[in-house]
C-alpha positions as CSV (number, residue, x, y, z in Angstrom):
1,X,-11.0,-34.7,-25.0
2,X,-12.1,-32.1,-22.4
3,X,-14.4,-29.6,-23.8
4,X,-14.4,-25.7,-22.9
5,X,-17.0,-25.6,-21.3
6,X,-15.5,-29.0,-19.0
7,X,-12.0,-26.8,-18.6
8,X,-14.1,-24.8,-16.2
9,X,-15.9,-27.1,-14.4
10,X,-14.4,-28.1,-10.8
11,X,-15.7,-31.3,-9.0
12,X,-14.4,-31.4,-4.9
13,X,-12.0,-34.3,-4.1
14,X,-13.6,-36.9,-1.9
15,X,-10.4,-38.3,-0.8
16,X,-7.9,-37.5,1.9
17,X,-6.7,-34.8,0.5
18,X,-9.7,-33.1,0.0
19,X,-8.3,-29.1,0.9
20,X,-5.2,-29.9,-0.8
21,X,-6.2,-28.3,-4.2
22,X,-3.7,-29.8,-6.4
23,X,-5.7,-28.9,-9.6
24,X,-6.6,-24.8,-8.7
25,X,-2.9,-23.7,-9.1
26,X,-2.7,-24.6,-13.0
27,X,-6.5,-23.5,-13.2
28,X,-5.8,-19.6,-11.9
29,X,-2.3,-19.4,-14.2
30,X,-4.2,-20.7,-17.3
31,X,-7.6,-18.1,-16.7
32,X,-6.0,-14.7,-15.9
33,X,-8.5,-11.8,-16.0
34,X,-7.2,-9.7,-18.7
35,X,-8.3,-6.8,-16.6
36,X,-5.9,-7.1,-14.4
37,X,-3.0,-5.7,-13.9
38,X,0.7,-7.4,-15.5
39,X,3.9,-7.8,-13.8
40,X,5.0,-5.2,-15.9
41,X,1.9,-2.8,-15.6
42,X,2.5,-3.0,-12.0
43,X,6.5,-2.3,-11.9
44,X,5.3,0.9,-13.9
45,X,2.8,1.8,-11.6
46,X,5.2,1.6,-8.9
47,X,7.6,3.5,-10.9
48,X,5.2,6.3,-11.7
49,X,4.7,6.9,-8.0
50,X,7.9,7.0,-7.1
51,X,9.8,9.1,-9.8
52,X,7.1,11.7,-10.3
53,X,7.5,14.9,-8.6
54,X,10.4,13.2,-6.5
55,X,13.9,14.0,-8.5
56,X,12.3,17.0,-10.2
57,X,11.5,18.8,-7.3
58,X,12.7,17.9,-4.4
59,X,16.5,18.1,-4.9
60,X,16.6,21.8,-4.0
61,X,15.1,21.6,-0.9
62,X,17.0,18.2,0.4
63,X,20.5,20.3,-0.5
64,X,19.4,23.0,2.0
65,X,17.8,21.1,4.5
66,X,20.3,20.1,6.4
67,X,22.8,22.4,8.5
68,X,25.0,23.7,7.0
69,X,23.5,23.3,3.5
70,X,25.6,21.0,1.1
71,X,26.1,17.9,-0.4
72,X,26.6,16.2,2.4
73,X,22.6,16.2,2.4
74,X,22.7,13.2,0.2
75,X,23.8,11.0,3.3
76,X,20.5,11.5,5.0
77,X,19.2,10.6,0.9
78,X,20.8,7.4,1.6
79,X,19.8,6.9,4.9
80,X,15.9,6.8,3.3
81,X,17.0,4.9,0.6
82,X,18.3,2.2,3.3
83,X,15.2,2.3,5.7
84,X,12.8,2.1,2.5
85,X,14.6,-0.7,0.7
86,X,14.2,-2.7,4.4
87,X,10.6,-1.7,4.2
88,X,9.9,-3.0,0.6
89,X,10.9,-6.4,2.4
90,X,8.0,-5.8,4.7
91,X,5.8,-4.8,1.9
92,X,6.6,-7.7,-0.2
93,X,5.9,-10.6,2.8
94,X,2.7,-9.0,4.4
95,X,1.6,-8.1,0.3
96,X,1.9,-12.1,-0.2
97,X,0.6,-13.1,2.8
98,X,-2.8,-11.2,2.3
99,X,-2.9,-9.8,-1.4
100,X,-6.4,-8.0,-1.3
101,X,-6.9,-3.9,-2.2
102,X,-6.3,-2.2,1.0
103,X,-2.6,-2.4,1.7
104,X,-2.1,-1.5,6.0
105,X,-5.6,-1.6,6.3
106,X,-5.9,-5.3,5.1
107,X,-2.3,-6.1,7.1
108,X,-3.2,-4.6,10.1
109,X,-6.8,-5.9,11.0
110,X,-5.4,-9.1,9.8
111,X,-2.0,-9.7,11.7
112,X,-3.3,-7.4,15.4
113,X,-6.5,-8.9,15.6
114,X,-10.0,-8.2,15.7
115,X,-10.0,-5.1,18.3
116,X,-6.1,-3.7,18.3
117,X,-6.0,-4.1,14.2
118,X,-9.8,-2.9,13.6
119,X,-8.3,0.2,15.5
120,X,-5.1,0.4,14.0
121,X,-6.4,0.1,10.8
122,X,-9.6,2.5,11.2
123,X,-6.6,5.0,11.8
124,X,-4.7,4.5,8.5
125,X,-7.6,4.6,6.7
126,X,-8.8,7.6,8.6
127,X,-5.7,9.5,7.8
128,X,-5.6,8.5,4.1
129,X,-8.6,10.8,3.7
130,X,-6.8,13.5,4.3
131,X,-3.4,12.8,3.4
132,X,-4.2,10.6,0.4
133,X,-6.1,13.8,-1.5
134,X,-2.9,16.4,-0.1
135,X,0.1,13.9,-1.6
136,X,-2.2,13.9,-5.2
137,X,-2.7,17.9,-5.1
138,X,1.3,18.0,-4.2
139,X,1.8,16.8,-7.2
140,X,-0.7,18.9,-9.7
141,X,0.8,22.0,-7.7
142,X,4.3,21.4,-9.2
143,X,2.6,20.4,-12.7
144,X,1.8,24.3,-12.5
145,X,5.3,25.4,-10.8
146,X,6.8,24.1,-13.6
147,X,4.3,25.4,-16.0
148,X,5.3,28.6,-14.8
149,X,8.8,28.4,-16.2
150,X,6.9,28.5,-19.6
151,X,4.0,31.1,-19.2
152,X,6.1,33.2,-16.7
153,X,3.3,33.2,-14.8
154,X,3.9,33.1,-10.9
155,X,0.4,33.8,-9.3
156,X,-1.3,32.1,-6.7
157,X,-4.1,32.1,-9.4
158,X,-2.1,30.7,-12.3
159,X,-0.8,27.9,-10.0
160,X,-4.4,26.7,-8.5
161,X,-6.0,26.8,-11.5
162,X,-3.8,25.0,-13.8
163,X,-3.6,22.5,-10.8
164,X,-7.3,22.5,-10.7
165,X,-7.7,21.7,-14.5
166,X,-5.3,18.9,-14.5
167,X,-7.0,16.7,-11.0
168,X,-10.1,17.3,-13.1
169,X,-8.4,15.3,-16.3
170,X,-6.8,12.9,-14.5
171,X,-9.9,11.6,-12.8
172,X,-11.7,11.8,-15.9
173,X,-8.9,9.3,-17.3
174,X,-9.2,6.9,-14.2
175,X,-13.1,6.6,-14.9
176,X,-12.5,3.8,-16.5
177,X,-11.9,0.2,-16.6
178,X,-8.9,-1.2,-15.4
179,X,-7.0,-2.8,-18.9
180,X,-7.3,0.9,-19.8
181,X,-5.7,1.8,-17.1
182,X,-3.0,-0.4,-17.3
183,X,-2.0,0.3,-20.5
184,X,-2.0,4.5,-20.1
185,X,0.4,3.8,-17.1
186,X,2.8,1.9,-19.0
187,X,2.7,4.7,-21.7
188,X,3.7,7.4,-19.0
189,X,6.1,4.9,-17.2
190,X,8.1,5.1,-21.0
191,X,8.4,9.1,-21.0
192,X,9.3,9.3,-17.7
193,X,12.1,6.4,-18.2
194,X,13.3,9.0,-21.2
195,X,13.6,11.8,-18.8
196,X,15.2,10.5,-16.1
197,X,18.3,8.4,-18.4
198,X,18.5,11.9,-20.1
199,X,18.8,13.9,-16.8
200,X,21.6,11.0,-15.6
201,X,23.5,10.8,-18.9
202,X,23.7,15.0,-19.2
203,X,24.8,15.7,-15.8
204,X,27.4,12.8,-15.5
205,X,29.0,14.3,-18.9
206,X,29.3,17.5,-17.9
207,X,30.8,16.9,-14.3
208,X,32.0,19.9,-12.4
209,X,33.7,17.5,-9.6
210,X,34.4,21.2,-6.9
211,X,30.7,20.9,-7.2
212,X,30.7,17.7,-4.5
213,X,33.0,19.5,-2.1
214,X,31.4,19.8,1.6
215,X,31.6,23.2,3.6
216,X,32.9,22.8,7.0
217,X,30.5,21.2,9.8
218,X,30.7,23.4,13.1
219,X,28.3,21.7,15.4
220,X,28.3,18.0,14.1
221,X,24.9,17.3,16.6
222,X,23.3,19.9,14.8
223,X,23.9,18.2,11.4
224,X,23.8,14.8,12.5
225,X,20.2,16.0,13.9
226,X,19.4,17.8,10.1
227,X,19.7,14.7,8.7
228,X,16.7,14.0,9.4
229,X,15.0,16.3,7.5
230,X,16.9,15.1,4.2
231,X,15.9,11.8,5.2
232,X,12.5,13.3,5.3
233,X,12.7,14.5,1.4
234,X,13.8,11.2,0.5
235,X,11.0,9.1,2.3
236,X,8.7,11.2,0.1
237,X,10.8,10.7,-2.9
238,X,11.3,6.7,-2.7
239,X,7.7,5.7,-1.2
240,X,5.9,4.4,-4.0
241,X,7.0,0.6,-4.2
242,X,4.2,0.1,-2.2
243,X,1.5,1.3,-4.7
244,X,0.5,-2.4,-6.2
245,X,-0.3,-3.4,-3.0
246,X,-3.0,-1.2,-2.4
247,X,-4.5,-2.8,-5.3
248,X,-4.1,-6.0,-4.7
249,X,-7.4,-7.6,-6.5
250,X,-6.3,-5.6,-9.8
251,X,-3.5,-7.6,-9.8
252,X,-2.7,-10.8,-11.8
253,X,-1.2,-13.7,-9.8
254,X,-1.0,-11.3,-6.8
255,X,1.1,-13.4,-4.3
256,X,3.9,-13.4,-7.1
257,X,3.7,-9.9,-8.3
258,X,3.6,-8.0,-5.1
259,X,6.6,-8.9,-3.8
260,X,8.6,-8.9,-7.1
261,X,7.7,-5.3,-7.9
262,X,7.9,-3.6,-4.6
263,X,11.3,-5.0,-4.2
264,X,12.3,-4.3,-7.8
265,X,11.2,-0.9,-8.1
266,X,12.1,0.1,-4.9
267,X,15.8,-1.6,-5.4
268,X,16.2,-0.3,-9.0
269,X,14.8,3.3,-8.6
270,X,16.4,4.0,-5.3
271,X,19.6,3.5,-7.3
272,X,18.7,5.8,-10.6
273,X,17.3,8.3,-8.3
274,X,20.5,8.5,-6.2
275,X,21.8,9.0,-9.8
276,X,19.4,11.7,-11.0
277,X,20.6,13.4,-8.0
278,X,24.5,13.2,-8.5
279,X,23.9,14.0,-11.9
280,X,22.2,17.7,-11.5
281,X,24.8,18.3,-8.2
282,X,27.7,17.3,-10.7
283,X,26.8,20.3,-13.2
284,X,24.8,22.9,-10.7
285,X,27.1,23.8,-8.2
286,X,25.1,23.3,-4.7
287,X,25.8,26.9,-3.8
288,X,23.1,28.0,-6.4
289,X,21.1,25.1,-6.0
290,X,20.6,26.2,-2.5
291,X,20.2,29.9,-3.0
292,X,16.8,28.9,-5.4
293,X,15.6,27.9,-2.0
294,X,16.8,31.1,0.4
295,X,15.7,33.3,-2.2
296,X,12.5,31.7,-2.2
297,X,9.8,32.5,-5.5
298,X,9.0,29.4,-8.3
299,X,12.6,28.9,-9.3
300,X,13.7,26.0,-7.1
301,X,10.6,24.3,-8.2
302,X,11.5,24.1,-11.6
303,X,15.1,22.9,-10.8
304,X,15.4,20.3,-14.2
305,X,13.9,23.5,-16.3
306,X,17.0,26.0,-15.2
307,X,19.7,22.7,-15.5
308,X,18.1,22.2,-19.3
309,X,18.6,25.7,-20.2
310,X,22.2,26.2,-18.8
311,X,23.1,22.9,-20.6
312,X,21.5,23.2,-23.9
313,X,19.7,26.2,-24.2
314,X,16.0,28.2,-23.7
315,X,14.6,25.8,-26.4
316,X,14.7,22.3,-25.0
317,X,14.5,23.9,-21.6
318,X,10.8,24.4,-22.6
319,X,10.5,20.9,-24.2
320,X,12.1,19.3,-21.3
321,X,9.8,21.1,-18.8
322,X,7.0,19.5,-21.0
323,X,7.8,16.6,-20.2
324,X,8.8,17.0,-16.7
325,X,5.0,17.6,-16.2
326,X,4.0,14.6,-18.1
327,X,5.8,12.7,-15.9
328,X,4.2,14.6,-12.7
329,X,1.2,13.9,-14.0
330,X,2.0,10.3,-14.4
331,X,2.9,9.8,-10.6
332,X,-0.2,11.5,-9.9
333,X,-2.1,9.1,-12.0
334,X,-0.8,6.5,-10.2
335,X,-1.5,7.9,-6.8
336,X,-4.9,8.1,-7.0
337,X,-5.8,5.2,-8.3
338,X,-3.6,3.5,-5.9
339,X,-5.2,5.8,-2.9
340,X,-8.9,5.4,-4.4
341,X,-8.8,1.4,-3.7
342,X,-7.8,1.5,-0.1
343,X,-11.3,2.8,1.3
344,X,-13.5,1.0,-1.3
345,X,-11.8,-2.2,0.6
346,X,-12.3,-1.6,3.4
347,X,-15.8,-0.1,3.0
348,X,-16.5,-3.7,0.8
349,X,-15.7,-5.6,4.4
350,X,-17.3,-3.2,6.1
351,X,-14.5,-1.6,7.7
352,X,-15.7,1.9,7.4
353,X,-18.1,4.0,5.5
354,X,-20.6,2.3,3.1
355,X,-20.4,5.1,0.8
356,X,-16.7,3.8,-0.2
357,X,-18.1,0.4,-1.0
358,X,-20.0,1.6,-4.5
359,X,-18.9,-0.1,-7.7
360,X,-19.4,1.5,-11.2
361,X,-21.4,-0.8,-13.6
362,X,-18.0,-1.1,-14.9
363,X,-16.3,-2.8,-11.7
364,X,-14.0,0.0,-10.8
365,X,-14.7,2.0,-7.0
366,X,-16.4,5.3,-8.4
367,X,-17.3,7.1,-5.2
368,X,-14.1,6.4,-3.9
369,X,-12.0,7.7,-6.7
370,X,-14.3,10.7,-7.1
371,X,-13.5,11.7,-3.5
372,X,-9.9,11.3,-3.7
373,X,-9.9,14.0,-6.4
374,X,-13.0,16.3,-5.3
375,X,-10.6,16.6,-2.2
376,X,-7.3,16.5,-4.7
377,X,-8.8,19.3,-6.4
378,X,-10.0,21.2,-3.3
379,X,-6.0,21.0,-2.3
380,X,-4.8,22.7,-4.7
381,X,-6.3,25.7,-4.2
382,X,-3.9,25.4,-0.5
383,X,-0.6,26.1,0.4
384,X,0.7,22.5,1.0
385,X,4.2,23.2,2.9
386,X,3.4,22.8,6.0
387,X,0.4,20.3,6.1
388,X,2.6,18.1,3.9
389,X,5.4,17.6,6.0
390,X,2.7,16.8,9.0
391,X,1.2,14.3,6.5
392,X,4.3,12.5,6.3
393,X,4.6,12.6,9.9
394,X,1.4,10.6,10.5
395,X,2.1,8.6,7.4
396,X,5.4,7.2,9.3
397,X,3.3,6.1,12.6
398,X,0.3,4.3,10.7
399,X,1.7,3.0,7.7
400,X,5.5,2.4,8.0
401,X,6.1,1.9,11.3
402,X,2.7,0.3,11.8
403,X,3.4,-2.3,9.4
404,X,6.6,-3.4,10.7
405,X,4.6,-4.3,14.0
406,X,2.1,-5.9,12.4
407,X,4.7,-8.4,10.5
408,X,6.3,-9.3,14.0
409,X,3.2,-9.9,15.8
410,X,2.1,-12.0,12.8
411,X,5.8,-14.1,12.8
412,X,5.6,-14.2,16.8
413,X,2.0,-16.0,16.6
414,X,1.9,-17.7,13.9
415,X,5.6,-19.2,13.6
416,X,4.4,-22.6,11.5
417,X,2.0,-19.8,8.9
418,X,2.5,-20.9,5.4
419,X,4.5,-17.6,3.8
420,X,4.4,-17.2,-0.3
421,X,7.5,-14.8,0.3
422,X,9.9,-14.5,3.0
423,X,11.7,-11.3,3.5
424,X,15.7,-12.3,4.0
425,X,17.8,-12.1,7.0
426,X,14.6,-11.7,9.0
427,X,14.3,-9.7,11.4
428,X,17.4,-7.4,10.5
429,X,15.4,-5.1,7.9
430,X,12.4,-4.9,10.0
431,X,15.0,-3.4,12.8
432,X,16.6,-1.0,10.4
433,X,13.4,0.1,8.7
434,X,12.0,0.8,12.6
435,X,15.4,2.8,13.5
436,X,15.5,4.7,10.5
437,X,11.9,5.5,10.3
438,X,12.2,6.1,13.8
439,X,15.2,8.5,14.0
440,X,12.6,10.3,11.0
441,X,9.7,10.8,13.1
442,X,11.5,12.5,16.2
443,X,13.5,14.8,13.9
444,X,10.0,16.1,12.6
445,X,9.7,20.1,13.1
446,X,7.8,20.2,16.4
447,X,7.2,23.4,18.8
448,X,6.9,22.4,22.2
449,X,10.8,21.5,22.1
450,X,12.4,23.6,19.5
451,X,9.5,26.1,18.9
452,X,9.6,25.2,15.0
453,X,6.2,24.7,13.2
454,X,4.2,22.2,15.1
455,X,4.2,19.3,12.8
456,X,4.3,17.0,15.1
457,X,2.1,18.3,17.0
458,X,-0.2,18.6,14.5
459,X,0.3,14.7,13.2
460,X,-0.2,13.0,17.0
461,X,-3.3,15.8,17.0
462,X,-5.0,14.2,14.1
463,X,-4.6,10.6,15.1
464,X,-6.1,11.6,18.5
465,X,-8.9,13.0,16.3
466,X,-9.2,9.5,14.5
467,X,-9.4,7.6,17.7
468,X,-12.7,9.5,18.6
469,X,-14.4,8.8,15.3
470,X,-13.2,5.5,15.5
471,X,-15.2,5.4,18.5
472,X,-18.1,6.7,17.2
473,X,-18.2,4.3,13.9
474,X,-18.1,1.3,16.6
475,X,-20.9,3.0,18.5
476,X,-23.0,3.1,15.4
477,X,-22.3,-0.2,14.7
478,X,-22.5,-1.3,18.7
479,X,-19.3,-3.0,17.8
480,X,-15.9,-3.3,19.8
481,X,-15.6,-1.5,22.4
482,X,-19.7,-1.0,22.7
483,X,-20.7,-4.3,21.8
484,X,-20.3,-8.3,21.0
485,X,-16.6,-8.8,20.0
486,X,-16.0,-9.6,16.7
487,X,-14.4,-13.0,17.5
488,X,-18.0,-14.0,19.2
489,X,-19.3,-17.7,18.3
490,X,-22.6,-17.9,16.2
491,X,-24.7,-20.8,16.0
492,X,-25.7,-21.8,12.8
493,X,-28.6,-23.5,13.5
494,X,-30.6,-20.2,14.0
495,X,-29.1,-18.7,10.6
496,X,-32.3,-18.2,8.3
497,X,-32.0,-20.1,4.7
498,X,-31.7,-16.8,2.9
499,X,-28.7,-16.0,4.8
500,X,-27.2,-19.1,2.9
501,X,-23.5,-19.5,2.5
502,X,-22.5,-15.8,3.3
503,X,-24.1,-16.5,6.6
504,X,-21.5,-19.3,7.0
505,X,-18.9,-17.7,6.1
506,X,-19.4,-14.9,8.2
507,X,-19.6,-17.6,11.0
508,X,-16.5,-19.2,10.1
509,X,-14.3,-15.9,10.0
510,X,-15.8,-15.4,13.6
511,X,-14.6,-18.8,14.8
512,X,-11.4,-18.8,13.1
513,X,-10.9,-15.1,15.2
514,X,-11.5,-16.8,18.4
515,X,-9.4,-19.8,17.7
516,X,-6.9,-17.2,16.6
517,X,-7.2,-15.6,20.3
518,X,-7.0,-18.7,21.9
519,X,-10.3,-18.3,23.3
520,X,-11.4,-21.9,21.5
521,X,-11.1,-24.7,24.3
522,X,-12.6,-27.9,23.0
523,X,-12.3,-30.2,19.9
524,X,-15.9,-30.1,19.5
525,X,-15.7,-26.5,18.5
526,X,-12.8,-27.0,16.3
527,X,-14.9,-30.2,14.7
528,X,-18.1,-28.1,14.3
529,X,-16.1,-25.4,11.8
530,X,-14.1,-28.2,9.7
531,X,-17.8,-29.4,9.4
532,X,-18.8,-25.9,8.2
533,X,-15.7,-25.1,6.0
534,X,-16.5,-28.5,4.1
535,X,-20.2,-27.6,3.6
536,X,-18.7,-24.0,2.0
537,X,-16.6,-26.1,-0.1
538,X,-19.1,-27.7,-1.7
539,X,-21.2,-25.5,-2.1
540,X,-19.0,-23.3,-3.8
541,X,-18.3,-25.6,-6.5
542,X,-22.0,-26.1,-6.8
543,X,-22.0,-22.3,-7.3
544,X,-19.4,-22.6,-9.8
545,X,-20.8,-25.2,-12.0
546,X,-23.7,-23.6,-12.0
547,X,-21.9,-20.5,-13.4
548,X,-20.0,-22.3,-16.3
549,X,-23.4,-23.9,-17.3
550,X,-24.4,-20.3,-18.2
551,X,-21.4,-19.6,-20.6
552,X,-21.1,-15.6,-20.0
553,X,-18.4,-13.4,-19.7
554,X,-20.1,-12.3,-16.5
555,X,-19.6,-16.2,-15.4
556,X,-16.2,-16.3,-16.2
557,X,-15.3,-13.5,-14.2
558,X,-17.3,-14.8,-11.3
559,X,-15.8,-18.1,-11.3
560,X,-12.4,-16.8,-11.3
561,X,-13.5,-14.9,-8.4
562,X,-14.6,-17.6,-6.3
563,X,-11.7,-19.4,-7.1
564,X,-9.5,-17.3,-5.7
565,X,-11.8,-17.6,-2.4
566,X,-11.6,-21.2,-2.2
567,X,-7.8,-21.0,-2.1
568,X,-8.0,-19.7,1.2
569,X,-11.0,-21.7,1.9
570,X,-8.9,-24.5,2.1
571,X,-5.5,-23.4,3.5
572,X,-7.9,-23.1,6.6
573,X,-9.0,-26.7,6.0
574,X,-5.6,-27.5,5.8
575,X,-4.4,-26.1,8.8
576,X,-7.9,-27.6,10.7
577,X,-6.9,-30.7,9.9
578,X,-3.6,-30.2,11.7
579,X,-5.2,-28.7,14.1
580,X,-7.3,-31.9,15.0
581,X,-4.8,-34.4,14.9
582,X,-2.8,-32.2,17.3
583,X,-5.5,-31.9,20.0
584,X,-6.2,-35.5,19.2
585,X,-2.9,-36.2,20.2
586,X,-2.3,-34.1,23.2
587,X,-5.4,-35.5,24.7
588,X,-4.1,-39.3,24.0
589,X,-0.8,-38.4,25.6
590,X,-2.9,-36.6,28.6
591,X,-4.8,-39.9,29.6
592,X,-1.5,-42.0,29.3
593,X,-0.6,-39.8,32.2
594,X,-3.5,-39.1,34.0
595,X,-3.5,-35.3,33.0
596,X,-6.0,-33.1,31.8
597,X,-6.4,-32.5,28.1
598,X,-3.9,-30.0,26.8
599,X,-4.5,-27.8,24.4
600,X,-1.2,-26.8,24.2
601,X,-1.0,-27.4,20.2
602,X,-4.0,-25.3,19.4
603,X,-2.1,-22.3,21.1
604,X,1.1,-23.0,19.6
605,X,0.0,-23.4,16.2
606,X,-2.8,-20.8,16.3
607,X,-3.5,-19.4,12.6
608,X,-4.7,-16.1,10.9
609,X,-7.3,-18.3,9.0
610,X,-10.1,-15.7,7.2
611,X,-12.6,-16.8,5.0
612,X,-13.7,-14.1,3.0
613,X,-17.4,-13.6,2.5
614,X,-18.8,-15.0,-0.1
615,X,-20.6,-12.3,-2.6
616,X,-24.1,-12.5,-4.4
617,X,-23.7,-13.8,-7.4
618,X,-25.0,-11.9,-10.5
């Protein structure tokens, strides 16, 4: 009978299936970190983010948006519930295919290569500093709006502050580990759940149906065009299925969750919210929803407080609004510890700045999370209206759109890869979500061509502004474009012994670049890194064994760790080994007649292999 202490100790197969790993799938089911993050902890986190400030806020604004003003707004709502649905699909394959913290940054370094995606991803992360801390302070902002409705209080000062004093709880919350975590977002997910089934239930039994009829439509360009700005409201409403895959490492079976609860929430919410919506139009008529907006002041920002009191009275108004902020606060929650991971990442794989990379003793990213709300709370001391709607603008070129290229350069080199979830019907989302996302960006408010606010102008402005400190992080680091490419060959013979297996690894990922480039030309090359990815094997379970001897907690966690490493450790041994016989092949068939060796194999089944580097053990 195994022992406990033999349940964790791993021996490397010495037969021909030595990458195969028939034994580490039942290992990583049986040993989840408890730290992690559920199937259902992540469906609420998702949740949170996207039914925050979305349906209580938002559905003022989308009504009069459009021209003329009217129901008919909610076809550009469904035109963003369309487009993000397709992305989920996106979401969910590249989220399986790589599930590491990091989200576009991780997808696009990954699927455009070691120059193009370094760039492309610099860029996300670059805007994300910005953004990230604006979307969180958006949120705190209406916390106060709505606050408002109760102290009828309407200052500038009222609002900041009250903003201010709730960033500064909610980080204190997130300082902690993540179980915590995980359990305070499933206890928010539950009240905002009440709210919204008691927002859909009260408006659909009180249905005014003149309230749904359409005012006439003059100039049908002009609205056709304005539907891009509801479409705009509802982008910002719906994203949020994303959110567990900017965690990925938080996660528990990662390749299984991602997908299921981006596509979930995103499928299930987009249809409640489309509810939510219906439901306040069917009792408000739109004519006063609208004129909230014309006649500007806090009252359109506390839309669900006004459709409590006209329903039920001044009372519940006031306990609904109560919970309208808990729910706020709940998206918020969920935002920045989503947002907090993506740098810490990156900074971990040194990606961008080292400051990013710090860990608390307790294993969550503390400089990263305490920037995300030093800048939150900064933010909400500023008038958000404008920069917001040039964050989304940016958002749509280096997240959205930027991931839907990155999935098709990914599918067009790598047709054979090995794919925990395929997106259906492929590539029909990807085109919708590119058309739809699309027809969103060049509707954005921009002056040069309509003389509206320059939000356009603004967003292309600050990606132009990334480009240069992109620039000037590869200078520092006399990388690409200013130095060695990252896909460069090392020879391990001149690695010093310290360096030990992260050295190797390091090595590895470089060669696996350049075979991904097609730069690699010989057999020999491809031999000498199956050679080097068996030595990592090994080693690693040394490592591990070692680990288990010690019996700690610590261990545990380590081993699980470097479990999860040798998974893709050996899908690249697996896909060598193909590699090889290929080769082997096309160069038998070459001297049958008289031709030169072909390498025509190695190009067509060219891989995305990444070993990550190994980490000093503690």
């Amino acid at each position: 009978m195994a022992t406990e202490e033999d349940k964790f100790r791993l021996v490397p197969d010495e037969d021909e299936n030595e990458f195969a790993g028939e034994h580490e799938t039942d290992y990583e089911t049986d040993t989840e970190d408890d730290h992690k993050f559920t199937l259902i902890q992540a469906i609420a986190l998702n949740t949170l983010m996207m039914f925050g400030t979305g349906p209580f806020i938002t559905i003022p604004f989308c009504i009069a948006s459009v021209e003329p003003a009217g129901p008919q707004a909610m076809i550009g709502y469904a035109i963003a519930g369309c487009a993000c649905l397709c992305d989920s699909f996106v979401w969910a394959e590249l989220g399986a295919l790589y599930p590491h913290s990091g989200g576009s940054y991780v997808y696009l370094e990954r699927c455009l290569g070691p120059k193009w995606g370094t760039l492309m991803s610099f860029l996300f992360l670059w805007q994300l500093l910005i953004t990230g801390p604006m979307e969180i302070a958006s949120g705190f902002i209406a916390c106060a709006q709505y606050l408002a409705y109760i102290t009828e209080t309407y200052t500038y000062i009222h609002h900041s502050f009250v903003a201010f004093g709730l960033c500064i709880t909610c980080i204190l919350l997130l300082y902690r580990d993540m179980k915590d975590v995980g359990e305070t977002t499933v206890i928010l997910w539950i009240g905002m759940i009440g709210a919204i089934i008691f927002t859909v239930i009260a408006g659909f039994s009180h249905v005014q149906p003149g309230n749904f009829d359409m005012p006439p439509i003059p100039n049908k360009m002009a609205f056709i065009w304005s539907l891009g700005n509801a479409a705009r409201f509802g982008i910002y409403d719906f994203t949020g299925y994303y959110d567990v895959n900017l965690i990925g490492d938080e996660v528990q079976n990662p390749r299984r969750t991602i997908p299921v609860a981006g596509i979930v929430t995103c499928s299930i919410v987009c249809v409640v919210y489309f509810l939510t919506y219906l439901g306040v139009l069917a009792y408000l008529p739109w004519q006063d929803v609208v004129k909230l907006v014309e006649e500007g002041g806090d009252s359109a920002a506390f839309i669900m407080s006004i459709f409590c009191e006209k329903m039920i009275g001044k009372g519940f108004a006031i306990f609904f609004t109560l919970v309208v902020i808990y729910c706020i606060y709940g998206s918020c929650f969920s935002l920045m510890i989503g947002f907090a991971q993506i740098p810490y990442a990156a900074a971990k794989n040194g990606m961008f700045f080292k400051k990013f990379a710090h860990e608390h003793e307790d294993g969550f990213a503390d400089n990263a999370l305490l920037f995300m709300g030093f800048f939150a709370c900064i933010f909400c001391f500023v008038d958000l209206g404008l920069v917001i709607e040039g964050m989304m603008t940016t958002n749509l070129v280096t997240m959205f759109l930027a991931n839907s290229v990155a999935l098709v350069v990914h599918r067009r080199n790598y047709p054979d890869h090995e794919r925990p979830y395929e997106m259906p019907c492929y590539p029909f989302p990807v085109i919708v979500q590119v058309i739809m996302f699309g027809f969103v960006f060049i509707t954005s408010d921009n002056y040069i061509v309509f003389g509206q606010a320059p939000l356009l102008e603004f967003g292309l402005l600050f990606l132009l502004l990334g480009v240069g400190a992109f620039l000037l992080f590869q200078k520092r680091k006399k990388a690409w474009p200013f130095g060695k490419s990252p896909a460069e060959r090392m020879d391990t013979v001149n690695f010093p012994p310290a360096m030990g297996s992260r050295a190797r690894a390091r090595y590895i990922r470089q060669m696996m670049d350049k075979c991904r480039s097609g730069d690699a030309a010989d057999i020999e090359g491809v031999d000498t890194v199956m050679t080097d990815v068996k030595g990592v094997v090994h080693e690693m379970y040394t490592m591990m064994n070692k680990m288990t001897d010690q019996k700690s907690k610590s261990a545990d966690a380590t081993t699980r760790r470097m479990v999860s490493m040798l998974d893709e450790v050996r899908s690249m041994g697996l896909e060598l080994r193909g590699l090889v016989a290929e080769i082997k092949k096309d160069q038998a068939e070459s001297r049958l007649h008289m031709g030169s060796p072909s390498m025509d194999g190695l190009r067509q089944r060219k891989s995305p292999l990444v070993c990550p580097q190994a980490e000093p053990l503690h």
